[in-house]
N, C-alpha and C positions, 0 to 999 in steps of 0.2 A: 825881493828875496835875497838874505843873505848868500853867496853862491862860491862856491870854489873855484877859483877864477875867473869870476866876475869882470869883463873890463867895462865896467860903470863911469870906473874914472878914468878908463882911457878912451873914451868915444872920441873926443876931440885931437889927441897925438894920434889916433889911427886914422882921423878923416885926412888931418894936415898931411901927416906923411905919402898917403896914400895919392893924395892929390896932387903931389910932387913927383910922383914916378906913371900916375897912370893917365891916359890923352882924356881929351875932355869929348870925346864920342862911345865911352863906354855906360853901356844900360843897364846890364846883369849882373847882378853881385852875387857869389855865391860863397855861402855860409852853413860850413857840413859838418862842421862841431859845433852846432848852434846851443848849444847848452838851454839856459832862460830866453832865448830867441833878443838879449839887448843889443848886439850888434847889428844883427839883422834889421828889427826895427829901426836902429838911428839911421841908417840908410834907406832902409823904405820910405820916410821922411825926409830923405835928400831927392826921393824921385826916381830910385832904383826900381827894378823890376828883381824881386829877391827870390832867390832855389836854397831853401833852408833844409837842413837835414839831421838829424842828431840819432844814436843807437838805444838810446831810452824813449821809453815809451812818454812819461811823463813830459820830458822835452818837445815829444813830436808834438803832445796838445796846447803845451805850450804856444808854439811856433806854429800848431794849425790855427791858431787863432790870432795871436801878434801880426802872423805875418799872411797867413793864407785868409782871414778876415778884411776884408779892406771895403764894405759896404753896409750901409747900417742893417740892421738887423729888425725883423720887422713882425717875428713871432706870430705870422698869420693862422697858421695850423692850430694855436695854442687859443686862440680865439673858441675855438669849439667847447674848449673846457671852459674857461676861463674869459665869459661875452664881456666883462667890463674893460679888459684888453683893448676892445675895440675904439673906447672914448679916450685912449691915453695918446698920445702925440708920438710917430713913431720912435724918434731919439730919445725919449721917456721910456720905453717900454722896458729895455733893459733894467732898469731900474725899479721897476713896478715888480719885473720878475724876479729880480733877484731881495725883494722884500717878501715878495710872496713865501719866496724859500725859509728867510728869515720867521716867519711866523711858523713852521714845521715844530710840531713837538717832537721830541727827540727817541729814535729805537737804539734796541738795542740790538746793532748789527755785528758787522766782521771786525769793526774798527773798535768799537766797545768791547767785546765779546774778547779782544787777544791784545789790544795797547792802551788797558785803560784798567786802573787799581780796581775796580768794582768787577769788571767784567773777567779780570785774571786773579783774586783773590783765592785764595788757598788752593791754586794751582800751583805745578812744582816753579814756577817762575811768574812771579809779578812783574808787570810793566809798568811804566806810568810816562809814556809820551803826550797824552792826551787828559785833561779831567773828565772826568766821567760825563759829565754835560754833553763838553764839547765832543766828546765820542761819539755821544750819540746824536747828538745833533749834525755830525758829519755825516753818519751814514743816513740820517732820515731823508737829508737833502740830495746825497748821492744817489740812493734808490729812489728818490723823487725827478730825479734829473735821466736817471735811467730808464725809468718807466715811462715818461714819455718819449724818450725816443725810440721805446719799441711800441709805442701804441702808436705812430710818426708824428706825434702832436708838434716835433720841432725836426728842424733842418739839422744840417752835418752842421753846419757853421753857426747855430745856433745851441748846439749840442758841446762844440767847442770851447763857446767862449764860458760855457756853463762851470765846465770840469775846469777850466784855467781856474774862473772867478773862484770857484772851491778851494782849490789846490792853493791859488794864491793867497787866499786867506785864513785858511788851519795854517798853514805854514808858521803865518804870525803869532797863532798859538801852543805850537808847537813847546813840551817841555824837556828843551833840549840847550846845548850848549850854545848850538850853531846844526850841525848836520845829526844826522838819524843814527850815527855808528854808534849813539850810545842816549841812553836817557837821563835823565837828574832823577836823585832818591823824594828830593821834594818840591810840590809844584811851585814855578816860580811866579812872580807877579803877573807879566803877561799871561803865562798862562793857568790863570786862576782868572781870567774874565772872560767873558760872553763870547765863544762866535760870534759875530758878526759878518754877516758877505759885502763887500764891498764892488762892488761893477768895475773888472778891469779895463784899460784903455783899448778901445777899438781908434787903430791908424786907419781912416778913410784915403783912399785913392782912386786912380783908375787903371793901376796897374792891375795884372793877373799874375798871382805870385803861386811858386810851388813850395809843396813841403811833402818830403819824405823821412819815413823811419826803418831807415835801412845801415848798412853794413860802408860807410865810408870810399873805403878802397872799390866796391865793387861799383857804387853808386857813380863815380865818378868816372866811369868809361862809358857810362850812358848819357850825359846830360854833358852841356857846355855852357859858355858864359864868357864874358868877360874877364872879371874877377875875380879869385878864388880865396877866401879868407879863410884862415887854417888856424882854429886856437885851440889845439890837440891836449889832453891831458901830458903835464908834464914829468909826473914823476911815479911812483909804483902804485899811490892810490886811487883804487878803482870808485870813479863814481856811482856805482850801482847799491853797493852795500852804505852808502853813505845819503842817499836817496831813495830807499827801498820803504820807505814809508808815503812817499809821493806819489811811486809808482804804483804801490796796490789802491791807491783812494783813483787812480787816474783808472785804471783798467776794472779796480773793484773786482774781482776776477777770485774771490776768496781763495788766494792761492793755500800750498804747504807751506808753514814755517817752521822754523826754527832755532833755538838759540836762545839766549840774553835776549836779545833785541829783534826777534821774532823776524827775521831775518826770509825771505822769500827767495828760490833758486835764480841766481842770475849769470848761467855759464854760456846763455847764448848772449850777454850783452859783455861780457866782459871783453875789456879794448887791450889792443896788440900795443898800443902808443904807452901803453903802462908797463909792459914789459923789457927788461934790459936786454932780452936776446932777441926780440922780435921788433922792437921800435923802427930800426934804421931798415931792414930790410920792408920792410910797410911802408916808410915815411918816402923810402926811394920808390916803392913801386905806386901809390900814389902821384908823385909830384911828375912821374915819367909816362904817364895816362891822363893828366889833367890836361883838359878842352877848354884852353884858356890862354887870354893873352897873357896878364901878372897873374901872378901868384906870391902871396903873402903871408907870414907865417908871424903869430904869435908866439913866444917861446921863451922865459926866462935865464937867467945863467948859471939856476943849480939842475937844470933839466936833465932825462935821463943822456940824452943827445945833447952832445960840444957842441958848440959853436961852428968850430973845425968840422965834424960831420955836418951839418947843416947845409954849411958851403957849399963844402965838394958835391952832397946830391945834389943842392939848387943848381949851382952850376951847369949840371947837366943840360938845361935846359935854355939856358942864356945867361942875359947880363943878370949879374948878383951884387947886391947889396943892400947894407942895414940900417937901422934908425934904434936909440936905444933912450930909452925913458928909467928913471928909478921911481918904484912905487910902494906903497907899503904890503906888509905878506899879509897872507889871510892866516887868519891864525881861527882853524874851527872850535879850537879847544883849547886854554887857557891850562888844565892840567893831565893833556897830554906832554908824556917824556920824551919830548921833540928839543935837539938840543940844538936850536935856529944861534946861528952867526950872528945874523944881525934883524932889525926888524921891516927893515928895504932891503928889497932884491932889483935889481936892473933887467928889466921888460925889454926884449929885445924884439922889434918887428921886420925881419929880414924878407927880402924881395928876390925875385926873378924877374926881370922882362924877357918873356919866353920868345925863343925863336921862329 
């Protein structure tokens, strides 16, 4: 998934660094702006025991499945509907199921019905994030996925990796720039082809890993860990409105919309770390209640917080210092009036070893 901050390409400068400042008896990695859950997973693949976290919903199923999934998946319950289940080999199954979905003909649901040119036509506001197919084909599969979890034909962690696989895959259909703050007038190439569900990766292990979807600051006077990786939104835009088409296929919850871009209420998700008057007093009261030995911060150098802030609150808490990488900007929208310097920005990964 294209993602706002993505550090895709920096897994390996965060392992390096990381590895240079923290002992080699630490187990718990904790990851509380988990975003698309890809930090967290390349260390659950290091052998970490992972406490993922993030304040959107779509994230937490993400991350309930990247990361809180870690044993194959064996769809026994689903057997009841579905006896031929039983002749497929379990590491198969995922796959059986998520073709089964694949064969759904498509309703017309919430997602048709309010972000799809047929389903909003000569209403006061046409959309067209989705083709009409693919609308409906998202929802037949979502209320397919739904309905068996409230008949319990599947598990929580079967239930998970379902809404990821979905999620992960309209994404790519998505007709959009990059993120959901706006739609294109005409459908583009990708998306003018077929859903398709694709079976996301399940990381096997024998860890027991957590995942919550809760409030940051408040999450982390409960939990401890070793490690605390911190890649907080860096400047005024709020990921909720730029995600809010993720979020309703993840909850399907036919919320209120409204707006252009059928826009859904998100004033309990919106993050203090996007505000210029609230950033540093958050970012201090966090880093001064974290249950941890390092703590590690992602954070760029046009962010709303200096460098110089940074410091002085890491400091607080012990020895400080940085590692600094340049990498290219995300750019969500090619004809957004964003007047960028340059097309690298300098990734800064500053440290604590806490006292």
């Amino acid at each position: 998934m294209n993602y706002i901050g993505s550090k895709l390409s920096l897994l390996e400068f965060l392992e390096e660094s990381i590895n240079k400042v923290a002992d080699k008896n630490c187990k718990v990695f904790c990851d509380l702006f988990a975003g698309t859950g890809i930090v967290g997973s390349y260390f659950k693949k290091k052998g970490y025991k992972i406490i993922a976290n993030d304040i959107q919903y779509y994230s937490y199923v993400l991350n309930r499945h990247y990361i809180g999934n870690h044993k194959e998946l064996k769809f026994l319950k689903l057997i009841k509907k579905i006896p031929e289940l039983k002749n497929v080999e379990i590491k198969d199954r995922k796959d059986f199921v998520c073709k089964l979905l694949n064969e759904l003909k498509g309703e017309k649901g919430f997602v048709y019905s309010n972000y799809c040119v047929g389903g909003t036509k000569n209403k006061k506001i046409e959309r067209q994030y989705f083709s009409d197919e693919n609308g409906m084909r998202c929802d037949a599969i979502r209320k397919k996925i739904e309905n068996w979890k409230k008949e319990n034909l599947i598990s929580d962690n079967e239930y998970y990796f379902l809404i990821t696989t979905l999620v992960e895959s309209i994404d790519k259909y998505a007709n959009t720039a990059s993120v959901y703050g706006a739609f294109l007038k005409q459908l583009k190439s990708t998306a003018q082809r077929s859903l398709v569900l694709k079976p996301v990766e399940l990381i096997i292990n024998e860890q027991e890993h957590q995942v919550f979807n809760e409030d940051i600051n408040e999450l982390s006077k409960k939990i401890s860990g070793d490690i605390l990786y911190l890649d907080p939104p860096y400047n005024q835009r709020q990921y909720a409105p730029n995600y809010h088409m993720l979020e309703t296929i993840a909850k399907y919850d036919n919320p209120k919309i409204h707006g252009k871009t059928g826009l859904r209420d998100y004033q309990n998700q919106k993050s203090s770390y996007c505000s210029t008057s609230q950033v540093k007093n958050s970012f201090k009261d966090l880093i001064l209640n974290a249950k941890v030995k390092y703590i590690f911060l992602s954070y760029n150098n046009e962010g709303l917080m200096s460098a110089n802030d940074i410091r002085e609150i890491m400091s607080l808490r012990g020895k400080y210092g940085f590692f600094t990488k340049e990498y290219n900007r995300f750019k969500a929208d090619k004809s957004e009036s964003r007047n960028f310097k340059a097309d690298k920005t300098i990734e800064y990964l500053h440290y604590v070893v806490c006292n």
